[in-house]
N, C-alpha and C positions, 0 to 999 in steps of 0.2 A: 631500143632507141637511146643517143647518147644526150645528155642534156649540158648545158651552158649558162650558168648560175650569174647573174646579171646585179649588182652591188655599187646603189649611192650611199651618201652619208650627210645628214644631215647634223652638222652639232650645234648645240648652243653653249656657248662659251660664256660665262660671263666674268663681265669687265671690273679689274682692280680700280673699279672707284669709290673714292669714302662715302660718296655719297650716290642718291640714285640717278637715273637719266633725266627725270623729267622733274625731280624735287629735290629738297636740301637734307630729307630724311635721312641715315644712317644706313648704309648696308652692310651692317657687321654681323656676325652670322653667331647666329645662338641665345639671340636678346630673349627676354620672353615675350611669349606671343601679342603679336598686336600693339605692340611701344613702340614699332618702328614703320607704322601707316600713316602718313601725315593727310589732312584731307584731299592733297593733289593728287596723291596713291587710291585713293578709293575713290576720286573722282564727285567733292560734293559738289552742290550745284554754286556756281559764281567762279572756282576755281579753274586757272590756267596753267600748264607746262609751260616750263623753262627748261631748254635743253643742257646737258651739263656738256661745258667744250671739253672737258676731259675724256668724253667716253669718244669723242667725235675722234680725236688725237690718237684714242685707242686702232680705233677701225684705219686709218690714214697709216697708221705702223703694221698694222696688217697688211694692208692691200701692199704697201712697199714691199713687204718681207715676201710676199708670193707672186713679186713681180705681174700683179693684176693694172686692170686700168680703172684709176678714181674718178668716179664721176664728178666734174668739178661742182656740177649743181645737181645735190638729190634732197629728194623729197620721201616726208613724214604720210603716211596711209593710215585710217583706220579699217583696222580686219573685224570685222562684229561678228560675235559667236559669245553662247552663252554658257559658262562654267562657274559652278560656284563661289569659287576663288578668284572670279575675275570680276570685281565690284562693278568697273562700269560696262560691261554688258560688249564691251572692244576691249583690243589689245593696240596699242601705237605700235604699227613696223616697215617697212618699208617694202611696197613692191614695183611697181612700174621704175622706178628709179633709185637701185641702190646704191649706196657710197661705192662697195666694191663689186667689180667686175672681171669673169675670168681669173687671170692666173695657171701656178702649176705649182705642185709639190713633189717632190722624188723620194723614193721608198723605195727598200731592199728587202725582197723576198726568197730567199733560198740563195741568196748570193746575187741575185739578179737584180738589175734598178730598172724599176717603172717610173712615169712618169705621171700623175694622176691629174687630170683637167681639173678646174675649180667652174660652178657656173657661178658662184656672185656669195655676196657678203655683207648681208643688211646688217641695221640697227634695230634694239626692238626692246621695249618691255618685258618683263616676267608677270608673271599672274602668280597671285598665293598661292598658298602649301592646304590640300585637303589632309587631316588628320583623323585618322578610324583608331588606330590600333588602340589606341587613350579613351575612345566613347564606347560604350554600348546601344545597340540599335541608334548610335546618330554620329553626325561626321563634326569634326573642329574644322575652323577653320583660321588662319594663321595668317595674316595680310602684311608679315613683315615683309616678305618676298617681292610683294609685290611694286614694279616700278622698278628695279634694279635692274640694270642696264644690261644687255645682252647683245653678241654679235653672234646670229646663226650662220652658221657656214656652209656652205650646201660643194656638196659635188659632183662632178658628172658621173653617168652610173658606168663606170669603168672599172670598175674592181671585176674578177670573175672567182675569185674565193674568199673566204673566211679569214684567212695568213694575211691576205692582200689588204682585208677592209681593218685588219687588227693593225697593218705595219703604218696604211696610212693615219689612222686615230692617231698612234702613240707617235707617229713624226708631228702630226700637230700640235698634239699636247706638249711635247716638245719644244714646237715654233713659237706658242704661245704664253709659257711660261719664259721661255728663254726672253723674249722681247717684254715681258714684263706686262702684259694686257689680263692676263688670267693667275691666279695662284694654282691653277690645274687640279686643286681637289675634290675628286669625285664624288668620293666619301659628305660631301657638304650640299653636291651638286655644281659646283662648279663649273664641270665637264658634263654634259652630258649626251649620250648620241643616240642620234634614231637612226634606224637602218630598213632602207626601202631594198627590198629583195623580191626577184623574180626567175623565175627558169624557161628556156626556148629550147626546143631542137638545135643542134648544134649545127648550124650553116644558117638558121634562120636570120632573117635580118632585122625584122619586127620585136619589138619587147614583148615579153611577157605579161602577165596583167599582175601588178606590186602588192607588196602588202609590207604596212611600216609597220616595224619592231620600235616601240616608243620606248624612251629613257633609259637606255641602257650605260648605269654606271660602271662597269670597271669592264676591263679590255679582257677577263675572262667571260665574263657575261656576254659581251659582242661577239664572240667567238660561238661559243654554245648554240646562243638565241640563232644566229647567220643558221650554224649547223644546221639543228633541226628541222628549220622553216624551212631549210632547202629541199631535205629528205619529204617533210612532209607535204611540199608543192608538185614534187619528182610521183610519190606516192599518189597522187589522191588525182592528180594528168594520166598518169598508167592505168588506174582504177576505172578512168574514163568518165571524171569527175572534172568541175572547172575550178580554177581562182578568182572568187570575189575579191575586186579590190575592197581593204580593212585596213584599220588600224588595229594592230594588238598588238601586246603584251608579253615578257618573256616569265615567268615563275623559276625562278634560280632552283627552288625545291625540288620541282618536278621535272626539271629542264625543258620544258615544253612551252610555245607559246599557244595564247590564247587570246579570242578575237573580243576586241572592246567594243567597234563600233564600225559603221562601215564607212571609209574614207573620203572624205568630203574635196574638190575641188577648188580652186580658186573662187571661183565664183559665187560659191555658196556662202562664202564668207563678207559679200557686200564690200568689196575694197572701195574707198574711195579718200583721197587726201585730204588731211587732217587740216581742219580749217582754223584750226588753233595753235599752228606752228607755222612759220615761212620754211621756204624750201631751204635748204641750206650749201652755203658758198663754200668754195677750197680756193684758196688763191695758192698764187705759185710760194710766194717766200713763206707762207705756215708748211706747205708739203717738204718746203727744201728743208726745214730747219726741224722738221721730225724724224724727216730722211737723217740728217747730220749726227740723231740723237741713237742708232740704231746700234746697236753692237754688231760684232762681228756675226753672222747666220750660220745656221747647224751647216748649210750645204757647203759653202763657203769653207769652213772650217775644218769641214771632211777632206775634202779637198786639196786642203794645205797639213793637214795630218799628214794623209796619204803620202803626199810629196816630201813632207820633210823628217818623218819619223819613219818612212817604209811600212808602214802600217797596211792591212788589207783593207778593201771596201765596207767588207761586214765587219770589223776591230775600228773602223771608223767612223760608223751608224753607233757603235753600241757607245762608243765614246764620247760620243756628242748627246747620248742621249737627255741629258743637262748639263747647263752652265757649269754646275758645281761640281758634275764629275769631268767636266773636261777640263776644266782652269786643275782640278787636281791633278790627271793625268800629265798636263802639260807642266806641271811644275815638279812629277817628278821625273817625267823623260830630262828637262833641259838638268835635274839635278843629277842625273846617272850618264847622261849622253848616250842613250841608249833606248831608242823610241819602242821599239820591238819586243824587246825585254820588260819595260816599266808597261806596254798593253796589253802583255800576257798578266803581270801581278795586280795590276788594277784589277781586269776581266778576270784571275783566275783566284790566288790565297785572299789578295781582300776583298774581293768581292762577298766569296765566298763566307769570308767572318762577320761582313756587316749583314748579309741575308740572315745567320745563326744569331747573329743578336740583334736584330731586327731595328738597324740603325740605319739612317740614311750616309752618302758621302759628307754630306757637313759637319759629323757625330762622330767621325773617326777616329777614333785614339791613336793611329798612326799617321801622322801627318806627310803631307807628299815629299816633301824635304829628306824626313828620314826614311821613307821610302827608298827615295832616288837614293841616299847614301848606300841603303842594305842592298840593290842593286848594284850599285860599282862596288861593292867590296865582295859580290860573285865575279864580276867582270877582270877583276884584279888579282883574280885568284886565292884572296883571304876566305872564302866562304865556297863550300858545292852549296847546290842547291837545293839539298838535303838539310844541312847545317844551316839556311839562309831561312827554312821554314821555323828552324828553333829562335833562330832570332828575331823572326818576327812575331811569334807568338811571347816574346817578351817587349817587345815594343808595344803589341798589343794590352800588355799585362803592366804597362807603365815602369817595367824595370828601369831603366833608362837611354840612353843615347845607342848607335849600333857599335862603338868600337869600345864603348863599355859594359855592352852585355856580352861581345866575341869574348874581352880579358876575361871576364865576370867567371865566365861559365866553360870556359875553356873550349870556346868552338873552331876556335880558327882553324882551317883547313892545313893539313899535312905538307909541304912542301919541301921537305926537307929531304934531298934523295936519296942519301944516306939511309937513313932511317927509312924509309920507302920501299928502301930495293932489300933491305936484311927482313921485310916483314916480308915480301914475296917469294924471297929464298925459303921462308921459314913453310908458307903455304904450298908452294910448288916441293916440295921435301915431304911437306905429311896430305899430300894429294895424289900419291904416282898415277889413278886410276883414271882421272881426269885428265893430267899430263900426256896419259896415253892415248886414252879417246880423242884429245882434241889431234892430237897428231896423226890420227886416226882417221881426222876429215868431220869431228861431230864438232861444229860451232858451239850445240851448246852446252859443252865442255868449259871453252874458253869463255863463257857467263857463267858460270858456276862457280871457276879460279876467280874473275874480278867480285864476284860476290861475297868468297872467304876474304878476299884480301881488305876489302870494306869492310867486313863484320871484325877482322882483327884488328884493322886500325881506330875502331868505332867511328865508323864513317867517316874520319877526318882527311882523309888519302884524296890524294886528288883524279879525279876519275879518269880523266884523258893521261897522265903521267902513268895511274896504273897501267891503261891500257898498251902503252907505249911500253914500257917495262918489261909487262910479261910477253909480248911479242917477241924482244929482243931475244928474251930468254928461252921460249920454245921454238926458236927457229932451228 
């Protein structure tokens, strides 16, 4: 039987405010434990929320950026459920009426672009941090967390692989640092996703019966935890075995998930709106004047890549994939005039040097300016693109500017056809055997001649000139 792997996501995102949703407390990450509960966070008795309009402006920049519809009046629910870390015994979130609704996000999987549904985009509390690894036989518990504002994102279960549910995370993570509502640090929690996965016969129409993979920090892990669970729902249906719906767990160690609890429904959790908040209003001139604040969108900007720099679809996803690497690409294309060229260097040598020193695009020792210059001085013919990696491994090394490391170091490229054509006389003279093969009909004879004539001129010869050269000359 063939199967059909069935993929939502749920994330919670939480929101770049100094302060929490519902209090004036501190959300800066790393205080120590418990300095950052005010009694609104742990809910003592007399205390009220006050909603923060900053996190509200958060969700309002969202729902824009994903082209959703805002509900102009949504309302505040308590979810009741009992976790240690969660002092008052509920969480504040929102269901029957979220801020955001629907939407769509596009994603490229193997060159291909999907289109992924969104179902909705509440507001909502965090609950404290449970602490083991620091006790023995007892748990800490940490309430700075809690009350910091969060937008969970939910989406339709459209994914049908692992590639699929990794490309939409990271396009959001994306959308959401890019607009400025998330620092996207997963590593802190920032980011975190749950992943409801199920498998059907392939033509069925009915779903599967789910099971959420909770917390999963980093987009290797989503991937892994997706894997398995799928193998092991595929395994255990063939066995002639069933899926309980659960909630569990991924173990990075053993790559294996594991079942925490059995998955609770709506219902279970007693919703009903918060009688200590009013429902809350969107009028037209706040949406316009959020709208007005939005920078230019990853999709948007692909788009006009695409069109103005000849870039591919996939060279245009990976470009966008933040602000900082795309404002760099685009400052070094407009500085080479040469969009194609400056998306292979980005995507390919620096890339490649900030991975090895484990720097982000902000940290760059080669700024996009001298970039773009080491690029037109290939384009111009001062540099192969041989001689264009020595130079930037000195740019990289802070030697200085590109037309002071080509003098520096003697790299400028051979152009001189004089001196060009007497090193090819000299190669085709102590090569006859090669001279003969390639005349002979063996092409790679004639790679062999342009490869002495490179190694004579220490690479400085300009490789299309060679080529043209020794043509003239073996014909």
């Amino acid at each position: 039987m063939k199967w059909e792997t069935v993929i939502g996501l749920e994330v919670h995102t939480q929101l770049a405010t100094k302060s929490k949703i519902f209090s004036g407390s501190s959300t800066a990450f790393g205080a120590a434990p418990n300095t950052q509960a005010s009694a609104v966070d742990i809910a003592l008795p007399g205390v009220l929320p006050v909603l923060n309009k900053g996190a509200v402006e958060c969700a309002i920049k969202f729902g824009l950026a994903i082209g959703a519809n805002l509900n102009r009046i949504n309302v505040f629910d308590r979810k009741n459920y009992f976790y240690p870390d969660l002092p008052k015994g509920y969480q504040i979130s929102q269901l029957a009426k979220p801020i955001v609704e629907g939407g769509a996000l596009k994603i490229v999987v193997d060159g291909a672009e999907k289109s992924v549904n969104l179902t909705r985009a509440h507001m909502e509390e965090d609950a404290g941090k449970s602490l083991h690894e620091d006790f023995h036989g007892m748990t800490g518990i940490d309430l700075n967390r809690a009350g910091t504002p969060l937008l969970e994102i939910v989406s339709e279960p459209e994914m049908r692989s692992s590639a699929e549910a990794v490309a939409y995370a990271r396009a959001l993570h994306t959308l959401v640092t890019w607009i400025g509502i998330c620092d996207g640090n997963m590593q802190e929690g920032s980011f975190r996703v749950d992943a409801n996965v199920s498998v059907r016969p392939v033509g069925q129409k009915e779903f599967g019966t789910r099971r959420e993979i909770k917390n999963l920090n980093s987009f290797k892990f989503l991937q892994q935890a997706i894997d398995y669970e799928v193998r092991w729902q595929i395994e255990t249906l063939e066995d002639g075995g069933r899926i309980e719906q659960a909630t569990v767990l991924f173990d990075p160690d053993t790559g294996e998930t594991r079942m925490m609890r059995s998955k609770e429904d709506a219902h279970d959790y007693r919703y009903f709106p918060d009688p200590d908040l009013l429902p809350v209003k969107l009028d037209e001139p706040w949406i316009e004047a959020v709208r007005a604040a939005l920078p230019e969108l990853p999709a948007a900007m692909q788009a006009r890549f695409q069109n103005d720099y000849g870039v591919s679809v996939y060279d245009a996803t990976v470009l966008t994939g933040s602000r900082a690497l795309a404002d760099y690409f685009e400052a070094a294309a407009q500085a080479c005039g040469q969009g194609k060229l400056a998306a292979n260097w980005v995507m390919g040598e620096l890339s490649a040097a900030l991975n090895k020193a484990e720097l982000d695009i902000a940290q760059s020792p080669v700024s996009a300016t001298q970039l773009g210059t080491l690029i037109a001085r290939i384009q111009d013919g001062t540099l192969s693109g041989k001689l264009a990696k020595q130079v930037f491994e000195g740019l990289w090394e802070g030697a200085g500017e590109v037309d002071a490391i080509i003098e520096a170091r003697g790299l400028k490229q051979m152009s001189d056809s004089g001196e060009l054509e007497k090193i090819v006389d000299e190669v085709l003279a102590a090569n006859p055997k090669s001279v003969e093969e390639f005349r002979a009909g063996k092409e790679k004879a004639f790679n062999a001649l342009v490869g002495q004539v490179m190694k004579a001129s220490r690479g400085k010869a300009n490789p299309a000139q060679v080529n043209e050269l020794l043509k003239s000359k073996l014909q």
